[in-house]
N, C-alpha and C positions, 0 to 999 in steps of 0.2 A: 812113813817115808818122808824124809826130808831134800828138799832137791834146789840148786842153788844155780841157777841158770847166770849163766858169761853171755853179756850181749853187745854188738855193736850200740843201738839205740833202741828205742822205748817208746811207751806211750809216754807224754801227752804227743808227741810227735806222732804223723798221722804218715804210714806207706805201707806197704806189701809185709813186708819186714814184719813191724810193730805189731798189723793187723792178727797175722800168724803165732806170735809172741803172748798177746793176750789171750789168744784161743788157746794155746798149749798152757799156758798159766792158770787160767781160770778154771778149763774140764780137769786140770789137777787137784786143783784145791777145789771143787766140788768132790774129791773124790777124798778129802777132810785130810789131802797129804799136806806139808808145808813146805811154800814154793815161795821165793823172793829173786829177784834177777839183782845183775849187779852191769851197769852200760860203762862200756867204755867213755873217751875223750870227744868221739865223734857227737855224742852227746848233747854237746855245746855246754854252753851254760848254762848253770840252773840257780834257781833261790837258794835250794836247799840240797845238803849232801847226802838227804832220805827224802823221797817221795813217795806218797800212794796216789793213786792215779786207778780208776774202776774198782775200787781194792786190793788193788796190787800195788806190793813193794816193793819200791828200785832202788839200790845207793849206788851213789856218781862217785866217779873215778876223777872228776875235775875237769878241767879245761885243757888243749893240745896245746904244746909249747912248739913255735915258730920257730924251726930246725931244718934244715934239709933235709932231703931225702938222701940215705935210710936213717940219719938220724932220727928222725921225726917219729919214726917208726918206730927205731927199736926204745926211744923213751916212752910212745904209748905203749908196748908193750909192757915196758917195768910199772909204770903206774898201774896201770890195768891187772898186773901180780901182784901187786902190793894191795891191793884195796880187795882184789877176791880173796886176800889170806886173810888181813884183818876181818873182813865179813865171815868169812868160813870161822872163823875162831871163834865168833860171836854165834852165830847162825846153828851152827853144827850140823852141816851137812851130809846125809849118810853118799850124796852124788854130786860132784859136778857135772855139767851140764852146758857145755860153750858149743853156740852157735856161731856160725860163719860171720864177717871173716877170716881168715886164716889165723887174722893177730890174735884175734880172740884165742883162738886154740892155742896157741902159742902160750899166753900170757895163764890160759886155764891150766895148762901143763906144768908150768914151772909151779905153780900154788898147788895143784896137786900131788908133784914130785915131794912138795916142803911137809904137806899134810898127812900123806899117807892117803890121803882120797882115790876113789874110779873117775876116770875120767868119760865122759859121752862128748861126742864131738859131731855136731849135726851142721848137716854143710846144706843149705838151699839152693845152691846155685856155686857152680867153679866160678870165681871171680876174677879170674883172667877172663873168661869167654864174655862174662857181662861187661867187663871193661873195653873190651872188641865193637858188642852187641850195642854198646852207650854211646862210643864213638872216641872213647878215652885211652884207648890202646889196639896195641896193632898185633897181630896172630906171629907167634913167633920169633917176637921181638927177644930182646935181655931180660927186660920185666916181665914179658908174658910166660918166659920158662923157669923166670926165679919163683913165680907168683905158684906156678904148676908145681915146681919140684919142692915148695914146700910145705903146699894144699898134700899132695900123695905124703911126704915126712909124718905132717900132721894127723894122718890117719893110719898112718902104719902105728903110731905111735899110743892112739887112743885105745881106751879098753872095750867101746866099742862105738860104730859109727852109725847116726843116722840119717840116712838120706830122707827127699822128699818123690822121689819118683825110680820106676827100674833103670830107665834110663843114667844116673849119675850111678845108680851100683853098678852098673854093666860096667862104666867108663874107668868106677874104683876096682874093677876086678881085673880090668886089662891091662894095672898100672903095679899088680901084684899083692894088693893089699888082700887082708884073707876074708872069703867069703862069709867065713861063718859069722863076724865080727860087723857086718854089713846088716842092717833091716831098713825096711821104710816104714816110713809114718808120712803117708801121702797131703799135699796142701786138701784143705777140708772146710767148712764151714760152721759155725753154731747156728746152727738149725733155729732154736730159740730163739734168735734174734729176726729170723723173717719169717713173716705173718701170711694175712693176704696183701697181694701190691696193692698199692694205689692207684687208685682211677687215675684217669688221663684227666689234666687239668685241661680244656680249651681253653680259655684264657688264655690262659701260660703259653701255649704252641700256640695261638693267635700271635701272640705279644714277640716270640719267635721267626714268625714266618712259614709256622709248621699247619696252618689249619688244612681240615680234609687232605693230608699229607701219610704217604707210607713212607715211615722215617725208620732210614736204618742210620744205629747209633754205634760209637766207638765213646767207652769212658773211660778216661786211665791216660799215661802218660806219653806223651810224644817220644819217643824214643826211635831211631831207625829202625832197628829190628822189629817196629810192632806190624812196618808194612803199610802205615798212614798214606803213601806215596798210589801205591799200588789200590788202594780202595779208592784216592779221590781220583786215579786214573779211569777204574771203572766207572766212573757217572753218568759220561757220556751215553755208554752204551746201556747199561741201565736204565736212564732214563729214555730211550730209545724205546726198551724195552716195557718200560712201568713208567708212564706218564705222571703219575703222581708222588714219585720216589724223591726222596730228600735224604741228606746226608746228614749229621748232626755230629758235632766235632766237641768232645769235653773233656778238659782237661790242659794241659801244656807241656812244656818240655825243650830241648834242645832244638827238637826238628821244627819248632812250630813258626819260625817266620818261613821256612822253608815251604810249608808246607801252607800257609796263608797266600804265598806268591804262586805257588802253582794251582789251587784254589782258583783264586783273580785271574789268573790266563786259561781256564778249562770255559768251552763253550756251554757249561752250564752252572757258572758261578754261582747263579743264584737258586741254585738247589743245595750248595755248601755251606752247611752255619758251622759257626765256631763261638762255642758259648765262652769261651776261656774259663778259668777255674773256675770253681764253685766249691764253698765250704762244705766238708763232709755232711752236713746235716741237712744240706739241699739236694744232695746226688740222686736222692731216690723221687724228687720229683722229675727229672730228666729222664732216670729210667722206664718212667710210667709214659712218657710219650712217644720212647722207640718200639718199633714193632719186630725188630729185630738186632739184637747186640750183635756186632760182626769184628772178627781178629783176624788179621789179616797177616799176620809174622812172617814173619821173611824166615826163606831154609837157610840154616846155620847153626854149627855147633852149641852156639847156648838155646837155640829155640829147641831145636832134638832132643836136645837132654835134658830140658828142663818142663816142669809142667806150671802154665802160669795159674793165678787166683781168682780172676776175673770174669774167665767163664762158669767156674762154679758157683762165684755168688751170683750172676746172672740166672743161672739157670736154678740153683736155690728160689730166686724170687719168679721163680714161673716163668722169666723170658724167652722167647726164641734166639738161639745161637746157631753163628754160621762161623766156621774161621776154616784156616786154611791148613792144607795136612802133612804140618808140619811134626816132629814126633812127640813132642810136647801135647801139640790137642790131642795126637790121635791115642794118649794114654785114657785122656777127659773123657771123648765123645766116641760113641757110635752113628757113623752117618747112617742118616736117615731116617734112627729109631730115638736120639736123645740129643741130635744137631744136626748139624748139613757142614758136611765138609768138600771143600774149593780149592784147585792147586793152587801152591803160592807162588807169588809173583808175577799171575795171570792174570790181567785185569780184565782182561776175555771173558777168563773162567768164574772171576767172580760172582762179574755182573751176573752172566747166564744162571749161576746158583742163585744169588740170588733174587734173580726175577720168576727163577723155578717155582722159592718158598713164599716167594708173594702171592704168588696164582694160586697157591694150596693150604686158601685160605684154611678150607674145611681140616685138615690134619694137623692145624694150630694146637687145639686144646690137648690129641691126643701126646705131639710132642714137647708139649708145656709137661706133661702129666709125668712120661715117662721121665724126663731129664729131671724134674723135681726129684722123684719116688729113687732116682739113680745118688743121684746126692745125697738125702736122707740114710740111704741101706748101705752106701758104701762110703761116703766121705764128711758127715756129721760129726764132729768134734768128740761128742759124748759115747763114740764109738773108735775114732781113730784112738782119744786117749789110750786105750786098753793095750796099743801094740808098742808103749814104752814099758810098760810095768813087766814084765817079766825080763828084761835086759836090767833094768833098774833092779830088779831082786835078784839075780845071779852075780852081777857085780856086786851089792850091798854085803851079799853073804860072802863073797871071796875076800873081800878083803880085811 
């Protein structure tokens, strides 16, 4: 099987996206298929019009020409069909393979239509809603219905769709698209890649502020929707509750001066760190000093339908997880047996979860155990792979 994946961006570039792209690329080609991606404009610049990067090959589509809007667009889409045909021509792909967003599909459509190629068109996330959830667009706007009405085209149109949770099929079945033509292949982790964690550096959480400290952590990106607002609202009463509780803030984003001023006005400021970035190859020592990884998402269309990644690598690496029950976690976690889930937007409700999972101590190891062995059995990379390969061989053979 040859499989020639459309993508917005790529490794070496590091996000949610990327992280997800390597794992579907790699349990591939362990499975001795041949997989190479091809990234859009969004891309940026690069040295070179072929990259490998973990062993995996990309070819660039080039740089985005300074157009207006929808100029701007409908030229990244031509470039973007122009450079997957010339790759397909070369490659010989028995599947394309374009993920979100939409342009992608778009641009994988027209080079399929030229090829004779099946099209797969795998959507992460409706990007109107994240565009809402980021702060970049407004529900119901002109763009948010062009953005919708041609995410549903796009998939009416593909030979067949994959989602990442039930959630975005429920939403593509209510928009008419046909069921059968819908599967998931849920967000997952390579298991292979975490070990046992790392001990807790003191030092390190000395050097912090974090010594003899129960620190509940948040890693990942400031964004509204994650709820940052609402967790550093809880501290108060938290700490009320858990004298030695600290908050631990990593990562950045839009919301983060926002979220640093209301920090500096909470009367327990100095229970709130904010490490600011840290290069991916530092993160896992941060993770070894929370005692608890907490998500706090705000209810809203893109948090419901969407399942994020962050608790699963969390809980991959043995962490305790607590977020809020929104329909996105509640696909991840079972409360009480493999996380602790808190209404959102309660910073009542939080705290008191979370000073619940601090008292209990003793039922740590047990739902460290479970939530690993849940990850492992059901969302393991070298297991999810298995639920493309039969879409991929029924399209290969039809066409």
């Amino acid at each position: 099987m040859r499989v020639l994946h459309v993508l917005d961006h790529s490794l070496p570039l590091h996000s949610g996206y990327t992280f997800r792209t390597r794992a579907i690329m790699t349990a591939q080609a362990a499975r001795a298929w041949r997989v190479a991606g091809v990234t859009g404009v969004r891309q940026g610049r690069t040295t070179s019009a072929v990259e490998t990067v973990d062993g995996l090959t990309f070819y660039r589509a080039g740089d985005a020409r300074a157009l207006p809007a929808p100029f701007r667009e409908l030229a990244e889409i031509s470039a973007l069909a122009k450079r997957v045909e010339a790759v397909a021509r070369m490659f010989q792909p028995d599947i394309l393979h374009a993920h979100s967003p939409v342009l992608n599909a778009m641009a994988a459509r027209r080079a399929a239509r030229r090829l004779g190629l099946p099209l797969i068109y795998e959507i992460r996330a409706f990007w109107e809603d994240a565009a809402v959830g980021n702060g970049t667009g407004r529900e119901g706007s002109l763009k948010y219905r062009a953005t919708r009405a041609l995410e549903t085209r796009a998939a009416w149109q593909a030979d067949g769709v994959a989602v990442i949770c039930e959630g975005l099929r429920g939403d593509l079945i209510a928009r008419g698209v046909d069921p059968a033509k819908i599967f998931v292949v849920p967000n997952g982790v390579d298991m292979g890649l975490f070990g046992d964690p790392p001990p807790r550096d003191e030092a390190f959480a000395a050097d912090l502020g974090l010594a003899d400290a129960e620190v509940i952590g948040f890693i990942g990106s400031f964004y509204d929707y994650e709820g940052l607002d609402d967790l550093i609202a809880a501290m108060p009463a938290l700490v009320a509750l858990r004298p030695r509780a600290h908050l631990l803030l990593v990562g950045g984003g839009p919301m983060a001066d926002g979220l640093t001023a209301q920090a500096a006005a909470s009367p327990v400021a100095e229970r709130i760190h904010f490490a600011g970035r840290v290069p991916h190859g530092e993160v896992e020592r941060y993770y070894a000093l929370t005692d608890i990884l907490a998500y706090p998402r705000k209810a809203m269309r893109l948090t419901d339908l969407v399942t994020p990644l962050k608790p699963l690598e969390a809980m991959a690496q043995g962490r305790l997880v607590a977020a809020s029950d929104v329909g996105g976690h509640r696909e991840l976690i079972e409360d009480g047996v493999t996380g602790t889930l808190f209404p959102a937007g309660d910073p009542a409700g939080i705290a008191a979860a979370l000073a619940g999972l601090l008292a209990a101590r003793s039922s740590w190891d047990a739902r460290r155990a479970a939530a690993r062995a849940y990850v492992a059995r059901e969302r393991d990379w070298a297991r999810n792979i298995s639920r493309y390969e039969p879409v991929y061989q029924e399209l290969a053979h039809r066409s």
